[in-house]
TORKOL-4160 file (C-alpha; in steps of 0.2 Angstrom, whole numbers, padded with zeros to 4 digits, m for minus):
275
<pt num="1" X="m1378" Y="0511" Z="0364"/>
<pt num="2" X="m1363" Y="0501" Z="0373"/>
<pt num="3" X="m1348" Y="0510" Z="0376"/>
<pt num="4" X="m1338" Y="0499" Z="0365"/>
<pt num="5" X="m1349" Y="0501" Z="0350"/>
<pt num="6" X="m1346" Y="0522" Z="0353"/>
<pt num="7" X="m1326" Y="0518" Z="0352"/>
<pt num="8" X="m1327" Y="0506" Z="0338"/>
<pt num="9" X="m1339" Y="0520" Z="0330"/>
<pt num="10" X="m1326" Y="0534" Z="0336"/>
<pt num="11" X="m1311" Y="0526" Z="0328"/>
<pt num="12" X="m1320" Y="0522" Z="0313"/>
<pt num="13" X="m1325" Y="0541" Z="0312"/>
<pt num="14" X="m1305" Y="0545" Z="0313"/>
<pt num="15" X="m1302" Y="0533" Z="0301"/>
<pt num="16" X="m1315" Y="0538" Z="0287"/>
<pt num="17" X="m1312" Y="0557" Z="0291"/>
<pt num="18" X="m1294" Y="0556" Z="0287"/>
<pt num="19" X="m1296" Y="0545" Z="0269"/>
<pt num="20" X="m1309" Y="0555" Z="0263"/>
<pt num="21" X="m1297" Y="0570" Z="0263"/>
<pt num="22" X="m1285" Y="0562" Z="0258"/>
<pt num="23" X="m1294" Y="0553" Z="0244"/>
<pt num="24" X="m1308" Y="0562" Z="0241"/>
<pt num="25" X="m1322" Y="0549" Z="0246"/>
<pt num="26" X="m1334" Y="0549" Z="0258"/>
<pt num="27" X="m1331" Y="0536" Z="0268"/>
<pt num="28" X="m1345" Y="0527" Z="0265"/>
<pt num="29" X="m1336" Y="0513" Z="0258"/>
<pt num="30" X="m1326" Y="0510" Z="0276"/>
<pt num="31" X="m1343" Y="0515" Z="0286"/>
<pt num="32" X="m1356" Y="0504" Z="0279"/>
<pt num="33" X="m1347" Y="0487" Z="0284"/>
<pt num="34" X="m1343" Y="0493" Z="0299"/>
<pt num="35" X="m1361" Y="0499" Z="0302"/>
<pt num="36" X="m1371" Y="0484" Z="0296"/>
<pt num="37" X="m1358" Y="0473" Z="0306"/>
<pt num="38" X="m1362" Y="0484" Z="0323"/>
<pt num="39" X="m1383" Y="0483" Z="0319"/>
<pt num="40" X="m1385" Y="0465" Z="0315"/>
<pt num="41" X="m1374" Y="0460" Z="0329"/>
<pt num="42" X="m1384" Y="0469" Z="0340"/>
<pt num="43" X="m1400" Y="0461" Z="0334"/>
<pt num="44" X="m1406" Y="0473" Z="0321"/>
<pt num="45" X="m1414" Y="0462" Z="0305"/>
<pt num="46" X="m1400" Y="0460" Z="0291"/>
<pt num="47" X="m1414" Y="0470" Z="0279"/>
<pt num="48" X="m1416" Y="0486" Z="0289"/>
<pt num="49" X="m1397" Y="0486" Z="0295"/>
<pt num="50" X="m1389" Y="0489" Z="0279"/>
<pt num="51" X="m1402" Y="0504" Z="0276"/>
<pt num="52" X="m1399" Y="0514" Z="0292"/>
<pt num="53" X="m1381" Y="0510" Z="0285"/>
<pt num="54" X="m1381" Y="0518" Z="0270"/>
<pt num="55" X="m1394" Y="0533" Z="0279"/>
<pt num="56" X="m1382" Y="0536" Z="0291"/>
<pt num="57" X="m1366" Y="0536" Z="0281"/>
<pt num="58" X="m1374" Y="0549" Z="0269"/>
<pt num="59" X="m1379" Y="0560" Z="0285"/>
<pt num="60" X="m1361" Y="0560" Z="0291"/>
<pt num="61" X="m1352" Y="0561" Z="0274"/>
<pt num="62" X="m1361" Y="0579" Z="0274"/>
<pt num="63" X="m1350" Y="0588" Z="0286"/>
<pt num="64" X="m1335" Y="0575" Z="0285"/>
<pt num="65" X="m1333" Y="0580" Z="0266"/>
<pt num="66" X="m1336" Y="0598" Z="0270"/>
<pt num="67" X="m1321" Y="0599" Z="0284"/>
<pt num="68" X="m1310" Y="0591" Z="0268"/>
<pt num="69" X="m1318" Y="0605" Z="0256"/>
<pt num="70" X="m1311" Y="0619" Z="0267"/>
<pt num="71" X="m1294" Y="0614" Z="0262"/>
<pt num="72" X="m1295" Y="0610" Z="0247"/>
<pt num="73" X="m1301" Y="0626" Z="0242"/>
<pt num="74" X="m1288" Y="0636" Z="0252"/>
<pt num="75" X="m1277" Y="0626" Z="0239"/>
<pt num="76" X="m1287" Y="0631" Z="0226"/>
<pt num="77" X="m1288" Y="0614" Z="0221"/>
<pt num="78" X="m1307" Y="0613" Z="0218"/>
<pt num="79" X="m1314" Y="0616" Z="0200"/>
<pt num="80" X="m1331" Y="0625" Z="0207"/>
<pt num="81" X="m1340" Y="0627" Z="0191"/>
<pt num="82" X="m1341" Y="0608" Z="0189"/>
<pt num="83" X="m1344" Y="0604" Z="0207"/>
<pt num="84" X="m1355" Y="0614" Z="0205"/>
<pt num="85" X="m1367" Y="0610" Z="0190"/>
<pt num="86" X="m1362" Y="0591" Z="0191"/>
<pt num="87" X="m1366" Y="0592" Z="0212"/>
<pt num="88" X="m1384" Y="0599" Z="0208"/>
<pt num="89" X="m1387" Y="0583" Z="0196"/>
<pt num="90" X="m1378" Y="0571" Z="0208"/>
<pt num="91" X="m1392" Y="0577" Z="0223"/>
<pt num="92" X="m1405" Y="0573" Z="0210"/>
<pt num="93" X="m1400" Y="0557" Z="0207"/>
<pt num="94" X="m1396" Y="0552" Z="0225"/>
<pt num="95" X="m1415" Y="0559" Z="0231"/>
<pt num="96" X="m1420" Y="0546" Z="0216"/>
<pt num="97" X="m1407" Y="0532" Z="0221"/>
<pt num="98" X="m1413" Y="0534" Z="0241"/>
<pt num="99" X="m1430" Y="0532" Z="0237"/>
<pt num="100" X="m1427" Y="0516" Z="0227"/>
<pt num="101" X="m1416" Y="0507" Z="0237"/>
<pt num="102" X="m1429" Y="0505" Z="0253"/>
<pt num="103" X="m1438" Y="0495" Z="0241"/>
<pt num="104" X="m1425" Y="0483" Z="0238"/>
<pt num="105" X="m1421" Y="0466" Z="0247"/>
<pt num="106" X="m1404" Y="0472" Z="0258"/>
<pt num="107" X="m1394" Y="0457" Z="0252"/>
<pt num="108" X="m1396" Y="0464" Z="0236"/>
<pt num="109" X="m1388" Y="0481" Z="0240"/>
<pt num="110" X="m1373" Y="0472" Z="0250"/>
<pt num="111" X="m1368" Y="0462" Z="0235"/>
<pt num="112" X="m1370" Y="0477" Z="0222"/>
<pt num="113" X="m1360" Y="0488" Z="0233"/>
<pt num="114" X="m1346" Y="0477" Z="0232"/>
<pt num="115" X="m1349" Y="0475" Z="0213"/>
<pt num="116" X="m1348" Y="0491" Z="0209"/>
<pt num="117" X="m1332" Y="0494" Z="0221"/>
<pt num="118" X="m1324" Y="0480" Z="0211"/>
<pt num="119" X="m1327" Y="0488" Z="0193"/>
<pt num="120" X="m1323" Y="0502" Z="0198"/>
<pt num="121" X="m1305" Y="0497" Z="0203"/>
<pt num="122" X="m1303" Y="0487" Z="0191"/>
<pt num="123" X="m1306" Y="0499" Z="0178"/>
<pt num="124" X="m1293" Y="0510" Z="0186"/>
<pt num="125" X="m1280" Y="0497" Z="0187"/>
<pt num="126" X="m1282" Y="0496" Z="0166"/>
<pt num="127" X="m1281" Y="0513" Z="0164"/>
<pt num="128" X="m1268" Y="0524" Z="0172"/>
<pt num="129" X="m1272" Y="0541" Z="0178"/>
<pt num="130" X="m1257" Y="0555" Z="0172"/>
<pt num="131" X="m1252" Y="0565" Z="0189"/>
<pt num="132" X="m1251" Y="0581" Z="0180"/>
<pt num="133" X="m1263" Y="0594" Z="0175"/>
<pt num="134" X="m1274" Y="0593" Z="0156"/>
<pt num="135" X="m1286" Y="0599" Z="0146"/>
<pt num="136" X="m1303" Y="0598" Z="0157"/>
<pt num="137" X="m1317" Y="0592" Z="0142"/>
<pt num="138" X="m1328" Y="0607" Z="0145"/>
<pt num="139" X="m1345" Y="0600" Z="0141"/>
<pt num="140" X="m1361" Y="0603" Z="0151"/>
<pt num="141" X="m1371" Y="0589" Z="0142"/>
<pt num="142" X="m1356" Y="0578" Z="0147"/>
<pt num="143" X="m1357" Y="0581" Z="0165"/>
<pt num="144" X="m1377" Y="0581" Z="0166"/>
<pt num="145" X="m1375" Y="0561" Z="0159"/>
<pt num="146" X="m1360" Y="0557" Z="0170"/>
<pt num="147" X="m1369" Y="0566" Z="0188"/>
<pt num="148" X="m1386" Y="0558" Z="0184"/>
<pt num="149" X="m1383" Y="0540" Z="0185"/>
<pt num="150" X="m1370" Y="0543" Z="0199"/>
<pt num="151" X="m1380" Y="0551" Z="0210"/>
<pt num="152" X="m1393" Y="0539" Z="0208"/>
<pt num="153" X="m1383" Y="0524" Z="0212"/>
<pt num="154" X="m1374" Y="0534" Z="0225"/>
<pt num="155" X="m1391" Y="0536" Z="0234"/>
<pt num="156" X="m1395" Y="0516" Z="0233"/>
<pt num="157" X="m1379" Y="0511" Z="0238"/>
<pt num="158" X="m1376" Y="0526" Z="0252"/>
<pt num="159" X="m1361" Y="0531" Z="0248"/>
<pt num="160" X="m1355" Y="0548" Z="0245"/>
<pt num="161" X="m1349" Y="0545" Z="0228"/>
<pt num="162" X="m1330" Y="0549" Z="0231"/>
<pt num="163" X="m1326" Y="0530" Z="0224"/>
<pt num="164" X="m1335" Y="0534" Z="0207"/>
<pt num="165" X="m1335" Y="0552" Z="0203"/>
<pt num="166" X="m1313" Y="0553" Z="0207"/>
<pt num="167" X="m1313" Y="0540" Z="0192"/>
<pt num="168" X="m1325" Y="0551" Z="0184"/>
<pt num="169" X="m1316" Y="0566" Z="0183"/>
<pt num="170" X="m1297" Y="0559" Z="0180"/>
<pt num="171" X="m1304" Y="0545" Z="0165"/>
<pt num="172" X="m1317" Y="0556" Z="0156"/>
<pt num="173" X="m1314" Y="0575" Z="0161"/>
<pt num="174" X="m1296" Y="0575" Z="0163"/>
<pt num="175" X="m1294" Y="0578" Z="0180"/>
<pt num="176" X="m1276" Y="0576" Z="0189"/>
<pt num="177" X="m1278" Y="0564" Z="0204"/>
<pt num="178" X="m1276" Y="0580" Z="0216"/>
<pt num="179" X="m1290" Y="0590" Z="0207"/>
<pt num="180" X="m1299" Y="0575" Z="0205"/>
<pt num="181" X="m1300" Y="0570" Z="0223"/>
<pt num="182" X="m1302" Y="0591" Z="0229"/>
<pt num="183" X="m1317" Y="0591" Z="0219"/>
<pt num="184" X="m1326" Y="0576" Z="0219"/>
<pt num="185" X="m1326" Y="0581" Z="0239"/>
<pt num="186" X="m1334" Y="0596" Z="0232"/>
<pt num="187" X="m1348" Y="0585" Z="0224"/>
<pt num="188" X="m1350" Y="0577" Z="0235"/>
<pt num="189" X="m1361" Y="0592" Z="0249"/>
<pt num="190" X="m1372" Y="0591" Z="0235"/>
<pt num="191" X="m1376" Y="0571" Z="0234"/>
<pt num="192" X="m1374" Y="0566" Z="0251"/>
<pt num="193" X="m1387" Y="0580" Z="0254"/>
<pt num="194" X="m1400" Y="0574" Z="0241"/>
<pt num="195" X="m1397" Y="0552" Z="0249"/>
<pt num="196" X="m1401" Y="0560" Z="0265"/>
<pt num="197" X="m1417" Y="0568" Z="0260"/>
<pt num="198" X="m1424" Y="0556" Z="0250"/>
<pt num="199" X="m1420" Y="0539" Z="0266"/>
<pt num="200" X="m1429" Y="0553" Z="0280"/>
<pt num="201" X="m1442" Y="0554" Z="0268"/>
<pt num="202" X="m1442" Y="0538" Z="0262"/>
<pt num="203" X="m1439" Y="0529" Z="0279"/>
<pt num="204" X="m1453" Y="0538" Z="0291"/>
<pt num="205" X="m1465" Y="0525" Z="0291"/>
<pt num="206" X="m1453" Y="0511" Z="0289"/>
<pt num="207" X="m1457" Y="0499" Z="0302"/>
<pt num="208" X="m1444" Y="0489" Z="0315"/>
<pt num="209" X="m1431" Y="0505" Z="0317"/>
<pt num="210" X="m1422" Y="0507" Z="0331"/>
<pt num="211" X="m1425" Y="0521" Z="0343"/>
<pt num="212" X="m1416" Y="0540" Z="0340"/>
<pt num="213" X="m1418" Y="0540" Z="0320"/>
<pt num="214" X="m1427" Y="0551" Z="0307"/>
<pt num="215" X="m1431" Y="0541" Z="0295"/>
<pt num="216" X="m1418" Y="0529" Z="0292"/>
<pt num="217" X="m1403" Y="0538" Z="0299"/>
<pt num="218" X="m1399" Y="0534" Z="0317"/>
<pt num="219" X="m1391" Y="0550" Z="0326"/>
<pt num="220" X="m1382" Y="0541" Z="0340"/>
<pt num="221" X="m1372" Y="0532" Z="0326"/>
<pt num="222" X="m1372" Y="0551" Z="0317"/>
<pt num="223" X="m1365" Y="0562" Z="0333"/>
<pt num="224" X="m1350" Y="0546" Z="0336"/>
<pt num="225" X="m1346" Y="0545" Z="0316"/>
<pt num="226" X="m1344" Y="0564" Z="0315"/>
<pt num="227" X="m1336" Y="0568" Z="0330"/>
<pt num="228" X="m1322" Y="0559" Z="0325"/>
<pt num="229" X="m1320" Y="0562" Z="0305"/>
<pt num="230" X="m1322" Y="0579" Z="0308"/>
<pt num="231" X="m1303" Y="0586" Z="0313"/>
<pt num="232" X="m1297" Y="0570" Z="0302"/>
<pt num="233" X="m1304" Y="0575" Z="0285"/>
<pt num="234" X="m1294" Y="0592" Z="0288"/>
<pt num="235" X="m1279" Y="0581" Z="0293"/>
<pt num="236" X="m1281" Y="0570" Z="0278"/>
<pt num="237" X="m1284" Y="0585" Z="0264"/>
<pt num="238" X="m1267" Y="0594" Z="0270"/>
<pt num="239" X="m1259" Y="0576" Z="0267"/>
<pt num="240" X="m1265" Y="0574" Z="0247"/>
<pt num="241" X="m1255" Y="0588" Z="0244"/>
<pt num="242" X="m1241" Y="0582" Z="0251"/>
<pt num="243" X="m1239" Y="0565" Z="0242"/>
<pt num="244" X="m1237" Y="0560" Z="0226"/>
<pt num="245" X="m1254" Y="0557" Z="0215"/>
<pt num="246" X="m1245" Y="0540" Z="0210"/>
<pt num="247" X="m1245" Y="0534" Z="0230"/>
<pt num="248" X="m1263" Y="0540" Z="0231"/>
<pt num="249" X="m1269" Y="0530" Z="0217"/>
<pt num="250" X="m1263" Y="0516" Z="0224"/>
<pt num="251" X="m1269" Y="0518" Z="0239"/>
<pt num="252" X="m1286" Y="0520" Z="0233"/>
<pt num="253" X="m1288" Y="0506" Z="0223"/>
<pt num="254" X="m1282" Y="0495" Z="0237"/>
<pt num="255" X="m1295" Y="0503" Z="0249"/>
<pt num="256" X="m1306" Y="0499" Z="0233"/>
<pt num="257" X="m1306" Y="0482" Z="0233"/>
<pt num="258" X="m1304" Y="0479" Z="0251"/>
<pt num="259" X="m1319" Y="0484" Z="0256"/>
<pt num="260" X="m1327" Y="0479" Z="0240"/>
<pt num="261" X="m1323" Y="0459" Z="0243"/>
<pt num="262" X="m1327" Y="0461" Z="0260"/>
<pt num="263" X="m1344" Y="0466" Z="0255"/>
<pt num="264" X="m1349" Y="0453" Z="0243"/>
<pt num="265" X="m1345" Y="0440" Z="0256"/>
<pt num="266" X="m1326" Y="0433" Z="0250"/>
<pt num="267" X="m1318" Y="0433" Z="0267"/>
<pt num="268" X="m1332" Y="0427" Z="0275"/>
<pt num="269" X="m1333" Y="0411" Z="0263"/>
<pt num="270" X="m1313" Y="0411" Z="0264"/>
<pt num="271" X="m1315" Y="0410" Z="0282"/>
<pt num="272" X="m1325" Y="0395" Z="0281"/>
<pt num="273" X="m1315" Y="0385" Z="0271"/>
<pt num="274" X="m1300" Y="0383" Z="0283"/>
<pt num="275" X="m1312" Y="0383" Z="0300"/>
């Protein structure tokens, strides 16, 4: 690996470390461009480069999110019983959602990770999240039908889930954007862990990887990611509580559609209308 590829990965670790605490998402959303740009630069097929993608953002959201949780939960920010029982059905569903996507064209899951980014913060623009604690709708049955079909399309897409389960909790359960973001990291041990498992599984006998990975997650790309996020989720979790729920919405549904437009190919197509 060149040394300039470990520094983009490095910064980009720093970045994503400190976003996810702070917005309770696992990076996935900021890593996966970043990835896919770095392996079909260097040659690897557009198909196979968007999966080690999504394999290796699931492997590093892990101990990113975890890094966050500790702080969150000396807040006592985290709603446990839900992380819980929605994390367990979350994993489910991202083993599934794994094992489906290294059937599908990588075109394919490009374009519907932006799609979904772009719903997602449109339906947040519509509907605006009340920065102050309410009533949390206390049905198990609830949660089982929300956690299912995110982890599944968490595991295709390889993304932690932070970008859907936040909206989740704040439009359907009742969250406030500070719980919302403390325990979605929560959640989020739970569905990273069940992607991971069901790309290393999926991916062993997957053909054109490059060396260094297990299944489809490629561990030089792992060690750089992590080594950065790590001290930076910490950083970003002590910051959410010290900003305004308002500012962090914002900020989110900025980040949202960023990356989301940029993934479906807009800047590029921008790009070559003026050149």
């Amino acid at each position: 690996m060149l040394v300039s590829t470990i520094i983009i990965l490095l910064a980009t670790g720093a970045a994503l470390g400190f976003i996810s605490g702070l917005l309770g998402i696992g990076g996935g959303i900021l890593m996966t461009p970043v990835q896919y740009w770095l392996y079909t630069s260097s040659g690897i097929n557009p198909d196979t480069a968007i999966k080690i993608a999504f394999a290796t953002s699931l492997a590093v959201i892990l101990p990113t999110a975890a890094s966050g949780v500790y702080q969150h939960h000396r807040k006592e920010a985290i709603n446990w019983k839900i992380a819980i029982f929605m994390g367990i059905f979350t994993a489910i569903g991202g083993a599934i959602g794994a094992s489906l996507a290294v059937h599908l064209p990588g075109t394919a899951l490009k374009i519907a990770f932006g799609s979904i980014g772009i719903l997602v913060g449109i339906r947040m623009l519509v509907v605006k999240i009340p920065d102050a604690e309410r009533p949390i709708r206390d049905n198990p049955w609830l949660w089982i039908s929300l956690a299912l079909p995110i982890g599944i399309i968490t595991g295709i897409l390889g993304m932690g889930g932070g970008v859907l389960v936040v909206p989740v909790l704040a439009l359907v359960l009742g969250f406030s954007m500070h719980r919302a973001i403390a325990t979605s990291l929560a959640i989020m041990l739970f569905t990273s862990t069940g992607g991971i498992i069901g790309y290393i599984i999926n991916g062993f006998f997957a053909e054109n990887l490059p060396e260094f990975t297990l299944g489809y997650v490629y561990w030089p790309s792992w060690i750089a990611l992590t080594a950065g996020s790590i001290g930076t989720a910490t950083l970003g979790a002590l910051f959410a509580h010290k900003i305004p729920g308002k500012i962090l919405y914002c900020i989110f549904i900025a980040l949202i559609f960023y990356v989301s437009l940029d993934m479906i190919g807009l800047f590029e197509w921008l790009k070559s209308l003026v050149f």
